[in-house]
Structures are given as C-alpha cells and as structure tokens.
C-alpha positions as CSV (number, residue, x, y, z in Angstrom):
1,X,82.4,129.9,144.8
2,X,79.1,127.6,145.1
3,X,79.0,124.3,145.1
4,X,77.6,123.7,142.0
5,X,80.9,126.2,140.7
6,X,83.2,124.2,142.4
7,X,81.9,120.9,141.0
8,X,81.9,122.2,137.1
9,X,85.8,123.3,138.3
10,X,86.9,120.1,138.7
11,X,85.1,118.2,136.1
12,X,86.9,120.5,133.7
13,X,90.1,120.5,135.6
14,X,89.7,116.4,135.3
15,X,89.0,116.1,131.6
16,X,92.4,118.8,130.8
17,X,94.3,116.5,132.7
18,X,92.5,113.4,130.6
19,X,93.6,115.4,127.7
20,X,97.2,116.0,128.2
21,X,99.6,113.9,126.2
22,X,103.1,112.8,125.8
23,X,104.2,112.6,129.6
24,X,102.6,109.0,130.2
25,X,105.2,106.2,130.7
26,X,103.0,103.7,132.1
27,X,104.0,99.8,131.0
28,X,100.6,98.4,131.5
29,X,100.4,95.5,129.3
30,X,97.6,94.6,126.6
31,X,94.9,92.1,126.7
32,X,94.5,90.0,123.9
33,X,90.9,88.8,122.9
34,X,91.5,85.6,125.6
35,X,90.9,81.9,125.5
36,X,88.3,81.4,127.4
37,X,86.1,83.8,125.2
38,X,87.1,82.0,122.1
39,X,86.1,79.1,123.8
40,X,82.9,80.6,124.8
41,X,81.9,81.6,121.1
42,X,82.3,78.1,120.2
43,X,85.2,78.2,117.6
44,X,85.8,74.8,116.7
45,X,84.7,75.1,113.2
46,X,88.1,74.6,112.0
47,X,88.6,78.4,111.2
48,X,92.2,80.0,112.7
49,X,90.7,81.1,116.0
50,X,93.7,84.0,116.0
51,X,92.4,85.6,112.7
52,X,89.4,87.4,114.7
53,X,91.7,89.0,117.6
54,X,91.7,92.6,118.6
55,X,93.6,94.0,121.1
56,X,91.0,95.1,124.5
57,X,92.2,98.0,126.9
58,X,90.9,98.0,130.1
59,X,89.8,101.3,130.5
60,X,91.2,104.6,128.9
61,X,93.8,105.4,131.0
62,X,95.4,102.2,130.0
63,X,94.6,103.3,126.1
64,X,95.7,106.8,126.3
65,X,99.0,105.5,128.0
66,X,99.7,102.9,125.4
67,X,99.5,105.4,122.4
68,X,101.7,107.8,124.9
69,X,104.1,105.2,124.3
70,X,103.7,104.1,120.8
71,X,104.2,108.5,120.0
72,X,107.5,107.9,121.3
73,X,108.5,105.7,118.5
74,X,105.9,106.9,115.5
75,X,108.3,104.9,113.2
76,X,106.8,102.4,110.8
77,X,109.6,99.8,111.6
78,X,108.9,100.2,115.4
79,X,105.5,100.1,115.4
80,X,105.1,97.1,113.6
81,X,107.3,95.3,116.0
82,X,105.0,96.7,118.6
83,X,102.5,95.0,117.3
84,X,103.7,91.9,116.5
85,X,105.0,90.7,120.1
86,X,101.1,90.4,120.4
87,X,100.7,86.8,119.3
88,X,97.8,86.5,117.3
89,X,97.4,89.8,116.6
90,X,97.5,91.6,112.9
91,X,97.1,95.2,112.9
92,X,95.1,97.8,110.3
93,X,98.5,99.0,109.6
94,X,100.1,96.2,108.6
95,X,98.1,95.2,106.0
96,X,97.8,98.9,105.1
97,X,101.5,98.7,104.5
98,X,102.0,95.6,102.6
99,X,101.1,97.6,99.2
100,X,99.8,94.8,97.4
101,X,97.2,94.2,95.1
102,X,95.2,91.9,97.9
103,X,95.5,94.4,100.5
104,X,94.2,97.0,98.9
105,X,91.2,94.7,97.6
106,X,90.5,94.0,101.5
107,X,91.4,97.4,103.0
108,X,89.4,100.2,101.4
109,X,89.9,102.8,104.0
110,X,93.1,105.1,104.2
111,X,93.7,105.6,107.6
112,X,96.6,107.7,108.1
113,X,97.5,107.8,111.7
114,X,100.2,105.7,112.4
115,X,99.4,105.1,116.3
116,X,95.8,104.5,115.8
117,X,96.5,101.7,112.9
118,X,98.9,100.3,115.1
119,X,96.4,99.4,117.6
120,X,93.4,98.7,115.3
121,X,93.6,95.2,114.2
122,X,92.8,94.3,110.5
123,X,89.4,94.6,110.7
124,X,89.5,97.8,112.1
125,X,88.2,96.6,115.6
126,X,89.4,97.2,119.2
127,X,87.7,97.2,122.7
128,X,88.3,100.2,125.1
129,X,86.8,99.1,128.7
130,X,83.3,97.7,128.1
131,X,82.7,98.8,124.6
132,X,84.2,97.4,121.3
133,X,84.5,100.1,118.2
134,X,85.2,98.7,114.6
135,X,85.2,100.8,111.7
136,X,83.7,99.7,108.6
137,X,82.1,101.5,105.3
138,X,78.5,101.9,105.1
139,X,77.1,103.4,102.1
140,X,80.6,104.2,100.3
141,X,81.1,106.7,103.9
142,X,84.0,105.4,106.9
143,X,81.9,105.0,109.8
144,X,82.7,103.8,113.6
145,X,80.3,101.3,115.1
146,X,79.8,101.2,118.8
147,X,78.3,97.9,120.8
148,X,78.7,97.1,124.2
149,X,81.6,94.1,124.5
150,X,78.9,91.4,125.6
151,X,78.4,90.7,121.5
152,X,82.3,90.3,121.0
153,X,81.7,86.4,120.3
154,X,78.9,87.2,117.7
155,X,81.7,89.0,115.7
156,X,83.9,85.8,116.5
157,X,81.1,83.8,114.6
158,X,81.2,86.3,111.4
159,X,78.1,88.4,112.6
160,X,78.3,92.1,110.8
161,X,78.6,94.9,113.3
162,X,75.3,96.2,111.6
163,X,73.7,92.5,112.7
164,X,74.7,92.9,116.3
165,X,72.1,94.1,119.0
166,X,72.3,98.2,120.1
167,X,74.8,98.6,118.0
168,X,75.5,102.6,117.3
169,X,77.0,103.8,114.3
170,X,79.2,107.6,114.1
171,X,80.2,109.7,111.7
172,X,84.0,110.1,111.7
173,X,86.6,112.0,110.1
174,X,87.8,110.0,107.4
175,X,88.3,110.2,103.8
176,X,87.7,107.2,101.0
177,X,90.7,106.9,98.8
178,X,91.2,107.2,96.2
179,X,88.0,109.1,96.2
180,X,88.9,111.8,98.3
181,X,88.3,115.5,97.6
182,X,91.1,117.8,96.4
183,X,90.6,121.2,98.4
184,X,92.5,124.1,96.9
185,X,95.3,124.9,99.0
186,X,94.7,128.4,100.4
187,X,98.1,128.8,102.1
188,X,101.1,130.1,99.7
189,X,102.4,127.1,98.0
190,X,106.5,128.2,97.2
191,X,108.8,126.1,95.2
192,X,111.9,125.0,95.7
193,X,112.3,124.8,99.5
194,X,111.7,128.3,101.5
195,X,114.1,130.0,103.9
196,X,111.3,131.0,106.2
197,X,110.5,129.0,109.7
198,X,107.7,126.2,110.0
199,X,106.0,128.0,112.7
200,X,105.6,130.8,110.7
201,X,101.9,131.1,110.9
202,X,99.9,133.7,109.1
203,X,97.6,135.8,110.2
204,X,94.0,134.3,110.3
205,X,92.4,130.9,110.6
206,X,91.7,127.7,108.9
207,X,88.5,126.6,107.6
208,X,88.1,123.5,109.7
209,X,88.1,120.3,107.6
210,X,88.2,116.7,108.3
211,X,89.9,114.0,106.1
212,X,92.9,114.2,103.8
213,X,94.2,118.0,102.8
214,X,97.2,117.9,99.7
215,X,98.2,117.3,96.7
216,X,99.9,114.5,93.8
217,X,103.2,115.8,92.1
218,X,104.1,114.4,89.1
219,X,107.4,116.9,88.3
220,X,110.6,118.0,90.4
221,X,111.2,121.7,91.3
222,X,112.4,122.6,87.9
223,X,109.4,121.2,86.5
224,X,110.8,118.3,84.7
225,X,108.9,114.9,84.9
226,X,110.2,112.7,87.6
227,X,112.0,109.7,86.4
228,X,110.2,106.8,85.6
229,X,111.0,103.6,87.4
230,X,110.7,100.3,85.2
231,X,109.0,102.7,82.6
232,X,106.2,103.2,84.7
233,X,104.9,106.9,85.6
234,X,105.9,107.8,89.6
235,X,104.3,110.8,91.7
236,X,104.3,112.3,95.4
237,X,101.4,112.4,97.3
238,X,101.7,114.6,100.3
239,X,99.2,115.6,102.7
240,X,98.0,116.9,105.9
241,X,95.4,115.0,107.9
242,X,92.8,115.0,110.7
243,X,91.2,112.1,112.0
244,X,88.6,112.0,114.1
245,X,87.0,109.5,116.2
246,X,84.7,109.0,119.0
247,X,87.3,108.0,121.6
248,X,90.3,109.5,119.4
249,X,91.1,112.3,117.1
250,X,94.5,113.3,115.8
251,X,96.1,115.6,112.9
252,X,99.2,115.1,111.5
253,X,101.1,114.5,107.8
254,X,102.6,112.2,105.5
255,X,104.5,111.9,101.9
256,X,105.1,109.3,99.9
257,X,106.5,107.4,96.4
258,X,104.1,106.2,94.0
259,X,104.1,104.2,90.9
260,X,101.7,103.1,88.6
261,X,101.4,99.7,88.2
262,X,99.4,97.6,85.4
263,X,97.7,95.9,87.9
264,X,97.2,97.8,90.9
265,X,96.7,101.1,90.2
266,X,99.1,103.5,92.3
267,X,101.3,102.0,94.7
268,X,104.0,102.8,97.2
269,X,106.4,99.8,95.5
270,X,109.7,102.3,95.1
271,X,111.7,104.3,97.3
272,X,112.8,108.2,97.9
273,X,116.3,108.2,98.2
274,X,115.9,110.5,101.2
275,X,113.1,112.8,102.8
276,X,112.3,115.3,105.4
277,X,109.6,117.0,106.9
278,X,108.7,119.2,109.3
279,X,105.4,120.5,110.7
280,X,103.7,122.9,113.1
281,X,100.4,123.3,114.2
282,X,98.2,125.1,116.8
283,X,95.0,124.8,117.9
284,X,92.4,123.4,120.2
285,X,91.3,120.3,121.8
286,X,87.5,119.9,122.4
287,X,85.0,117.5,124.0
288,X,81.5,118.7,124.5
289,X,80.4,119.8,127.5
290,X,83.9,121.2,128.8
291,X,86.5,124.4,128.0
292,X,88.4,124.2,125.1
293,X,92.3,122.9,125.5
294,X,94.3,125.4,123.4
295,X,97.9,123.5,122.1
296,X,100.6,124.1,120.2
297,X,102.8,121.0,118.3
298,X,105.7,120.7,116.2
299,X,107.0,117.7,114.7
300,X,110.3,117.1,112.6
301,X,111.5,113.5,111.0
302,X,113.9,112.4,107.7
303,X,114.4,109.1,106.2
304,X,116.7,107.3,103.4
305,X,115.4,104.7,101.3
306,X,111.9,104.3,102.0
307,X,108.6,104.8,100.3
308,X,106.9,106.1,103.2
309,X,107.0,109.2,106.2
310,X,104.0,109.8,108.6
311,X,104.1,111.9,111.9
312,X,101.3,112.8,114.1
313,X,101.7,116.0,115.1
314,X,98.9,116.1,118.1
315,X,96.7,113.8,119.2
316,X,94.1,113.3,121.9
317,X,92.0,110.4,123.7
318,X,88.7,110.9,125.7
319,X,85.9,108.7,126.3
320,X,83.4,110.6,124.0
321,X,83.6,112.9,121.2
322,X,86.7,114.7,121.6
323,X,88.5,116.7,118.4
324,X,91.5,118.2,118.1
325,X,91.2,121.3,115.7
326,X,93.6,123.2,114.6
327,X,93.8,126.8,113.5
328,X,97.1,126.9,111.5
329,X,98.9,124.2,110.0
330,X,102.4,124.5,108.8
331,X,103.9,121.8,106.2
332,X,107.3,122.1,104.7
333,X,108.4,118.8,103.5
334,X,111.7,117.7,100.8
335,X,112.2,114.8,98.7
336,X,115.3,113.1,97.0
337,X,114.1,110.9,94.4
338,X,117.1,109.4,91.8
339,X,118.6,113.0,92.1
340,X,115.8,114.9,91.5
341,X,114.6,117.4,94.5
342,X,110.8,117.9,95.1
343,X,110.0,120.3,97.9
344,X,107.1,122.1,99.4
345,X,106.2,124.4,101.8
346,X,102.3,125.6,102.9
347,X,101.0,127.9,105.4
348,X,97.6,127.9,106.6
C-alpha cells in the first residue's frame, strides 16, 4: 500500500469512527452565549439580554457527545428539563410544544427531531466550534444559514442572518407544515394491527425522500369516526421523517392527537389514552468525499395520556454534509383514543 493509499485509509477510518453513535458518555458541559459577549454587543437598550441565547459547542466532538446523551433519554419530559438547567436558554422545542395559537404564529417550521429541537434555541440558532447555523424560511422553503461566529453580536442587535457578512445559505431536508406534500404510501398499509415483525423488510428499496412521509386519520379500525372531544372533530397524524442538515441529519417517526380548534386550526390540545410504536430501519450514512456507513436501527416506545410520541431511530453528526439514508423503513404504530383502537403498520 502507497502512501497516498494509506493516507485515504485513515481519513475514511477517521470519519466512520466520527460517524458512530450511541456509545458516547462524555459529560462535557455547554457554553451558553456568555457575558462578556453580551457586553460586547452593547445590550443596554433595555431589551432581556437572555431572549437572544443559543447554546455554543466547542467543537463537534463535544456536539456529537451531547446528542449521544440527550438519545439516551429521547422523552419529551426529559428533554425539556435538559434544556432548562440552561439559564437563559429557550429551546426550538419548547415553543414547538406549547401548542398554542402564538407559537404557532412565531414558529412556522415543523421540525421533528426531538434531539435536534432540544438543542436549537427558539430561533432556531446554535454555534458548533467557530460557526453559528440558524435556520430560518426564505422564500416559503426551510433553509440553514451558515456565518462564521465573529457576527454573533450583530444577531444580538436584531440583524437578519441574510444581513450578516459571508453569510451561506443550504438547502435542507425539511418540510413546511401544514404545507407539506402527501406521498402515496407505497409499502402495504394493513389494518387493524399485523402479526408480522417490524423488521420485516421487503424486498427492494425506497425512493429516497426528504421531509415528512404519512398520513391524517380521521376513523378507528372499524372505520367509525373517532369521538369528538368538546364537539370538535379529532384526527392522527403519523409519520416518518428525515431531516437533514449540514452538520446533522436524522430519520425517525412520530404520532400524535389532533383537534380542531375555532381558532387555531389543528392542534395537539387532547390526549391518547395510550400508544405504542415501534420502528426499523436500515440504510446508509454518507458524507461526500468518503465510503458509505451501512446501519441498521430499531426503536420501540409506548405512552399513557399524552398527545404526543417521537423517536429518532438513527442519527448522525459530521462537520459537513452528512445524510443518513435509508433503504427500508418499517412503521407499525397503535393508538387508544377514548376506547377506540387506531393501528397501522407500513413496510417500505
């Protein structure tokens, strides 16, 4: 083997063990946006200086490690205290989950990964070594803006991320709600709940997609209407996702309980008396430049009395461009609503 051979070797050797997840119990803490950079930005125009913080990692082993952590307990509850034992600090998902009228005014992006709006704070920013990321809408499409840390204060002072100096703007792998396409579901849809295993995979694979993949149910297995709560109309929306962005990219799924309100449109206000999924997936992880990572993932979780059930069911962190794409991905989900049993089960 040449040198040049040997070199390639262990840049791809490097960036598999970069990519491999789930094993990381480092405690390193996080950096809040710090005083003396508030004080730089000049602040002192009465506004709450903590509204503006984002959390800042100090390089991406210290990112990947954190999320390593925050897998381990991909609840809702236990995120969001996570996140709040940073003072200051409010995260995407946390307005995301408040389900009110204002908060969906403010937040227009659906952002389903429960790790990744953990660590974003409310304006969807955060700083990964030298280089702050916020994501934003430009022209009704999700994108992720890039600029190096330097112009954190101009954000500080209310500057747009399309206003600050070499500022790069990407693509990513998000969908608009409520806008968001419905793809025909090409697996084998079978009602009520199937006998068969979750990694049952058939034969063939997925055309890759990006965004939101599922469906809104408005009736119970025997097809009867499910019961209205307060007279208003309720549906499940279940999905499977894949997110990607530059430094990130993650698949996974979620259900929840809607109503329709006279206000706000569809909300998740009420509560499934209990639910359970279960998922499997395999695929591979890419970054340009380097071999493909093949994986396989399974996830499982079930919940009483809540509204809401999200796993990530692979995820991956590199410091450009990676994807994790699968090529079969198994969703079998049940629901207990007021007695009624709503169950699905698709192979892709």
């Amino acid at each position: 083997m040449n040198t040049k051979q040997r070199n390639r070797l262990m840049a791809i050797v490097a960036m598999a063990g970069l990519l491999t997840i789930g094993s990381c119990n480092n405690d390193a803490g996080l950096e809040l946006l710090t005083e003396k950079q508030e004080t730089v930005s000049g602040i002192n125009d009465g506004r709450d200086k903590d509204a503006n913080r984002w959390l800042i990692f100090k390089d991406m082993h210290e990112f990947e490690s954190t999320i390593a952590k925050l897998a381990s307990a991909d609840d809702q509850e236990s995120l969001a205290k996570w996140a709040q034992q940073n003072k200051g600090f409010t995260s995407w998902g946390a307005i995301a989950n408040a389900d009110t009228v204002e908060s969906k005014e403010v937040q227009k992006i659906d952002l389903p990964d429960p790790m990744l709006s953990t660590v974003l704070n409310k304006d969807g920013r955060i700083q990964i070594a030298d280089t702050i990321y916020q994501m934003d809408i430009l022209k009704d499409s999700p994108v992720l803006y890039a600029f190096p840390s330097r112009y954190g204060n101009d954000l500080i002072k209310g500057v747009k991320p399309t206003g600050v100096k070499q500022v790069v703007t990407h693509k990513i792998g998000l969908t608009l709600m409520p806008f968001f396409p419905k793809w025909e579901e090409t697996g084998r849809v079978i009602i009520p709940e199937p006998n068969s295993q979750v990694c049952d995979y058939p034969g063939g694979s997925l055309v890759p997609w990006w965004g939101q993949k599922g469906d809104l149910i408005y009736g119970a297995d025997n097809g009867a209407e499910l019961l209205k709560d307060n007279g208003r109309q309720v549906r499940i929306d279940y999905h499977r996702w894949r997110v990607g962005f530059v430094f990130y990219s993650s698949a996974g799924v979620r259900v929840k309980l809607q109503k329709n309100t006279r206000l706000g449109g569809w909300m998740s206000t009420i509560n499934m008396n209990k639910v359970s999924i279960e998922a499997c997936s395999r695929g591979d992880v890419l970054v340009p430049g380097f071999v493909a990572v093949p994986f396989q993932a399974q996830v499982s979780a079930s919940a009483t009395n809540t509204n809401k059930i999200e796993r990530t069911i692979k995820w991956a962190a590199a410091p450009f461009h990676v994807e994790v794409l699968p090529r079969n991905f198994n969703f079998k989900f049940s629901v207990n609503y007021k007695g009624q049993q709503i169950s699905r089960f698709i192979r892709e």
